[in-house]
N, C-alpha and C positions, 0 to 999 in steps of 0.2 A: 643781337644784330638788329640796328634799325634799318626798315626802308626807307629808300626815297622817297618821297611823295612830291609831287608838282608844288602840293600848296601844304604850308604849315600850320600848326596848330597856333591860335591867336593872332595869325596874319589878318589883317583888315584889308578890305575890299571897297571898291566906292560903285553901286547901282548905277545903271544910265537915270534912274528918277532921283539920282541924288542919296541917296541913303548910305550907310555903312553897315557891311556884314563881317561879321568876325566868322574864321575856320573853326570850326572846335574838333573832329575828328574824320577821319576818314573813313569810308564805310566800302567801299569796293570802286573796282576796274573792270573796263568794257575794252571794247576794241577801237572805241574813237575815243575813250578820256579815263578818268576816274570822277566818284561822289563822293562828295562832303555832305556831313552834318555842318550847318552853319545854323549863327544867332542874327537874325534880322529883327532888330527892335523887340527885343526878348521873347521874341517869336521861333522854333527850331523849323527850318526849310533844308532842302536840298539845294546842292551846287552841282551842277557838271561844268566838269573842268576840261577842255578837250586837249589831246595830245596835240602839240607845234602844226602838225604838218596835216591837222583835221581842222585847225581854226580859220578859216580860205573867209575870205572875203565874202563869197555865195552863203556859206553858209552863215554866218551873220546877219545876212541881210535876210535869208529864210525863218532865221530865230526873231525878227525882228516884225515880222510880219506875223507870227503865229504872235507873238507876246501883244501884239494888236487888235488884231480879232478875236482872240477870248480864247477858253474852253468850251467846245460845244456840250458838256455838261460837267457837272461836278467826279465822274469818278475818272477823268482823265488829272496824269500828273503834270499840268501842260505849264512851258514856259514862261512865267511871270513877269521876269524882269531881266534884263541884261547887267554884265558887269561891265563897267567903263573899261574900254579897254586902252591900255596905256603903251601897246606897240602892236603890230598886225600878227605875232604867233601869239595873242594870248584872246583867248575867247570864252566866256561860262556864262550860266543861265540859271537863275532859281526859277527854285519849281517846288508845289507843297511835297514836304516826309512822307513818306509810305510808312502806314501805322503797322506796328508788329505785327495785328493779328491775321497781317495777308502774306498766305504763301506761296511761292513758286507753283505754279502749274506741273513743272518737272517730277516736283517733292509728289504730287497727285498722280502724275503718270505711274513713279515707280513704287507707289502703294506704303508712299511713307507717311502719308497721311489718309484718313478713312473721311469718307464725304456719304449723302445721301441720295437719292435720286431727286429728292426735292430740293435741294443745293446747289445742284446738278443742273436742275431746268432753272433755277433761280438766274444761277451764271451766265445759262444759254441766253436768258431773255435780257437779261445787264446787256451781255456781250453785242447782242442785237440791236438794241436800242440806240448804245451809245456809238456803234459805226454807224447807225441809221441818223444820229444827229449830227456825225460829221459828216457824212456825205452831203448829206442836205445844204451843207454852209459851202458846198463846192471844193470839198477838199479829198484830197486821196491820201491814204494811212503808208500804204507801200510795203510796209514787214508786216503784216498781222502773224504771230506766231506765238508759239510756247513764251520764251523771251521777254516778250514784251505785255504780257497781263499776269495780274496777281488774283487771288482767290483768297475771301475767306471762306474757308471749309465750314466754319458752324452756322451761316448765315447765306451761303452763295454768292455773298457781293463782291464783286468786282472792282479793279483798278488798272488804268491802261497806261504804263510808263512808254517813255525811248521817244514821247513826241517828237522829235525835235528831225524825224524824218519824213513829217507830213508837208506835202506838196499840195498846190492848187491843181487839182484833179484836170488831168489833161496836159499837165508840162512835161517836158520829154527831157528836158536838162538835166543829168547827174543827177545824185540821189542813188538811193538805195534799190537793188532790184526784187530784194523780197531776202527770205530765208530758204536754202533748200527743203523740201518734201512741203512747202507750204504757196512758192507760188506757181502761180496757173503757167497749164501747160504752153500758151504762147506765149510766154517769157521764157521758159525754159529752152522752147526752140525759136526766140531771138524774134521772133512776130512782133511784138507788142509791150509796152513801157507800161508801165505799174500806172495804173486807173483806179474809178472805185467801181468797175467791174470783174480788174483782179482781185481787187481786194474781197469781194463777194463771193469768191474761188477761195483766197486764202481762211475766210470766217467759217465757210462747209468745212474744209479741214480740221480748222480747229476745234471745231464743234465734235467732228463726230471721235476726234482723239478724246477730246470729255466725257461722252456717252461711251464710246466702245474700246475704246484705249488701246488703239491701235491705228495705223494710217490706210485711208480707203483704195488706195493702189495697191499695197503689199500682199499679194498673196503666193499663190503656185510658183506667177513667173521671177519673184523676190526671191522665191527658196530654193529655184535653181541655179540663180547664180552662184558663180565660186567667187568672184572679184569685183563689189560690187563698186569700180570704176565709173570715171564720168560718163565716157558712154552708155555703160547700163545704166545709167539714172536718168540719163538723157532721155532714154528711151520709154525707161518705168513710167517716169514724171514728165515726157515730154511729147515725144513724137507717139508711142503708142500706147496711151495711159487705158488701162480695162478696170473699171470698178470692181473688186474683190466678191460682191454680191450684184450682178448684171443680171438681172433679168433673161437676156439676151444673149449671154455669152456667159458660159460656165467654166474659161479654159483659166483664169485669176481666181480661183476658189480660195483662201486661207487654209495653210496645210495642217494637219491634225497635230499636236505634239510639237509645233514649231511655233504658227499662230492663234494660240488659245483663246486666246483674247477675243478676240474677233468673231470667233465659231460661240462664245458662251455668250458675250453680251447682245450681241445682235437679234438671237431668237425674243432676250428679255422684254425688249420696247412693242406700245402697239403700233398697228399697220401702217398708221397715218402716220409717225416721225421713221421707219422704214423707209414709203413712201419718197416723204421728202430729201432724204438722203439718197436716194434710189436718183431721184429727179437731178439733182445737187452733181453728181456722179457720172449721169450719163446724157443728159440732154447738157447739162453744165461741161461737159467735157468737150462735145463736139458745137457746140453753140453758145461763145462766150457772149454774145450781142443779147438771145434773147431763152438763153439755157438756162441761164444763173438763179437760185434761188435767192430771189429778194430780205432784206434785210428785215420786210416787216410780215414776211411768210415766216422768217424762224419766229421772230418774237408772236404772232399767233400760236404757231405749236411749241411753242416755249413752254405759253399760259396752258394751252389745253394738256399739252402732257403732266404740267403742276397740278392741275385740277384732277387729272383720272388716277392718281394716287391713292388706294387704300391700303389699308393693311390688311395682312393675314394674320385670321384668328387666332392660330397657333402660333402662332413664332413673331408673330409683328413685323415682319421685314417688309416693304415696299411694294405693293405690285400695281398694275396699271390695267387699268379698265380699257378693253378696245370691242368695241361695238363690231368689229369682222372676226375676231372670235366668235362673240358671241350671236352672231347671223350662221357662222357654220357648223356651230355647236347647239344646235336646242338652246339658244338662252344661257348653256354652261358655263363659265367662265375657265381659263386656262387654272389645273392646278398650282400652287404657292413654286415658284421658280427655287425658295431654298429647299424646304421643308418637304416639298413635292405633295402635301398632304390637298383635299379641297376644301375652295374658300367659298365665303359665301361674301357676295357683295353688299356694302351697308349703303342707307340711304341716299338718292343721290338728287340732286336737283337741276332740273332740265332749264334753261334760260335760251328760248328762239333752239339754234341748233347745236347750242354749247354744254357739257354735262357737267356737273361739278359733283364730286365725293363727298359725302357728306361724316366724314371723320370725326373721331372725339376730338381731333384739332382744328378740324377745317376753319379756316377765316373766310369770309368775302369783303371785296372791297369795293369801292364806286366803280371800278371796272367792269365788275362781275355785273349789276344790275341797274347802271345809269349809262344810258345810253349817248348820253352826252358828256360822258364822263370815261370813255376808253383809255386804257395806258394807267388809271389813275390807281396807284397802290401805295398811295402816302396812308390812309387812315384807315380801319377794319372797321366796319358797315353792318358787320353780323356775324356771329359766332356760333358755333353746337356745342349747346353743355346741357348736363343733367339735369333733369329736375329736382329743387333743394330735396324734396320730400320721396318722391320716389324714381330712384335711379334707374330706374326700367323703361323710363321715359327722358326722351332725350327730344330738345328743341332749337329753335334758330331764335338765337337770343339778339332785339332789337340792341345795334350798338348807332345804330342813325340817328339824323335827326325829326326825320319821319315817321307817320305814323305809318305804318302798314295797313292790309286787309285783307286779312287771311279767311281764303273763301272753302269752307270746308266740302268734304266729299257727298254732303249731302246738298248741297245751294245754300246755307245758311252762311251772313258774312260775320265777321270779327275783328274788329281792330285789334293790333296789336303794335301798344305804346314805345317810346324808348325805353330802353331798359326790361323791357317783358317778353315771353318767348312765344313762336310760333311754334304749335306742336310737329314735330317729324309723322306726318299719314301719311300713307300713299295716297296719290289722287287729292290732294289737296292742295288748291295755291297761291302763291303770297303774292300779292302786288307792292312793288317795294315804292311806287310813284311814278318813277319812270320807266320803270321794267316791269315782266310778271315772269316767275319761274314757279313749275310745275315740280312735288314731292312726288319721287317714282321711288319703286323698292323691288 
């Protein structure tokens, strides 16, 4: 039995810039169109093809205006080029292929694929970033959701499809109003049109479903309902939304046996991405104006929580360094979250009041020690690896192109060239040029 499809395999197409793309297969359906694989100039791009009565006039001209003003970065799949359109129900848009190795968010939710927690904060700070540079261009997202970002799992990186419902932040005309459990509660009770201060609602969501893999409203009052009707959603997500972990309010706990998820991951993380979720949740609920956590507060604790990542000596699994453990524990650190066994923390490097893990993998990059050089994690700047000769000794191997000087625990200093290591002491510290970070153990 074949399908339909709108568009056929080797049909040609004519670009608004004049070009021709040939169909070559059909890759899935949405709820305004279907995607094609197409060939544009031996090039493989995406097509959205929209259904009859989604190709409206508005929205062409909306596709017409993004395909204008750009991508605000490269991991957005955003509208390229228009297809001539040769009667008013017929409307598509190229846009770059989604490479295989990015998956579903969903496939992540339900544990069909395994990620790391450095993966994890990789995603967070992508995800950060890249609302943070469209906002900046005056524009509003409207869906942030499951749906519409992809993940690669061995790398963190991200990719943000479904453009083609981004408005100029502050139109109220038609358009999309979000995804349910993802937009803010004044949309839900009919207050307020999708902004990029919902959408800074919608990204805490989506954020903390990554971390805790669960949704931050769902708790107690989720698991008494019997009919979880529009009304009750109304209410969950709308009129009387209670963060699951309030401070404040302990009557939306996560029920035992029901909401797992939420009760095991939650203790794992330190204080300060807690915190900001805490803030995200309940100052962000009742004060959309000036509650909301900022897009470049996550990608701050994006970095810091990538950074307080060690491993545990026993079992290697992940854990994270948090300096309010260790203020109410003597110095201790929490034991191994799988293993339960204790860790002991390896060396780490203090830069102004930023910490970084100094791991058998840790990398730094111009972000970590050039102060004029924040955000920047194109190229690794320095590395910990062993010494050729003896492995007992482990150091920060210059991958700059500076020299350092490395001022030892007695006052005496040292250069140390491209390509040569700083040794791992406590109490000793590297001036990278534009930074200085302190070896503490």
């Amino acid at each position: 039995m074949t399908t339909h499809h709108m568009l056929q395999p080797h049909q040609k197409l004519q670009t608004k810039s004049g070009m021709t793309c040939v169909v070559q297969e059909f890759l899935g359906g949405g709820g305004q169109g279907e995607v094609y694989r197409v060939s544009l100039a031996h090039t493989s791009m995406a097509l959205k093809w929209y259904f009859p009565q989604f190709a409206t006039n508005a929205q062409y001209q909306a596709l017409e205006r993004l395909v204008h003003k750009g991508a605000p970065d490269d991991r957005f799949l955003w509208p390229l080029d228009l297809i001539e359109r040769s009667h008013e129900s017929e409307l598509g848009y190229l846009m770059p292929l989604r490479d295989k190795r990015y998956v579903d968010i969903v496939d992540l939710m339900k544990r069909r694929v395994a990620i790391t927690f450095r993966e994890l904060a990789t995603a967070g700070l992508q995800l950060a970033d890249s609302y943070n540079q469209l906002h900046a261009r005056g524009l509003c997202y409207r869906d942030i959701s499951f749906g519409n970002v992809f993940l690669d799992p061995q790398t963190g990186e991200i990719l943000i499809c479904d453009n083609d419902n981004v408005t100029v932040n502050g139109e109220t005309t038609g358009g999309v109003l979000g995804t349910s459990r993802f937009m803010a509660p004044e949309i839900v009770r009919h207050e307020a049109h999708p902004t990029a201060r919902t959408d800074l609602y919608s990204l805490s969501v989506l954020l903390f479903y990554l971390f805790i893999f669960h949704h931050p409203l769902e708790g107690q009052r989720e698991a008494d309902i019997h009919v979880l009707d529009v009304h009750a959603m109304d209410k969950i997500y709308g009129t009387e939304p209670i963060f699951i972990f309030d401070p404040n309010n302990t009557t939306n706990r996560p029920v035992k046996g029901y909401q797992d998820n939420a009760r095991v991951f939650w203790p794992l993380y330190p204080q300060f991405l807690r915190d900001i979720f805490t803030r995200a949740f309940t100052d962000g609920l009742r004060d959309p104006e000036h509650g909301r956590v900022r897009e470049t507060e996550w990608r701050n604790a994006m970095v810091q929580l990538r950074d307080a990542i060690f491993y545990c000596p026993h079992c290697q699994s992940q854990n994270f360094y948090d300096v309010t453990v260790l203020k109410q524990n003597n110095g201790k650190p929490k034991p191994c979250w799988n293993c339960k066994k204790e860790v002991t923390l390896p060396f780490r490097l203090r830069l102004d009041n930023h910490i970084v893990m100094l791991n058998h993998d840790t990398v730094l990059y111009p972000h970590h020690i050039d102060r004029k050089r924040k955000w920047n994690f194109s190229q690794p700047v320095a590395q910990v690896n062993q010494h050729p000769l003896n492995p007992q000794m482990w150091g920060l191997k210059n991958l700059s192109n500076e020299k350092w000087i490395l001022t030892k625990v007695d006052g005496s200093k040292q250069e140390v060239e491209q390509g040569r290591n700083a040794p791992l002491i406590a109490g000793s510290k590297i001036n990278f040029g534009d930074g200085e970070g302190e070896i503490r153990y």
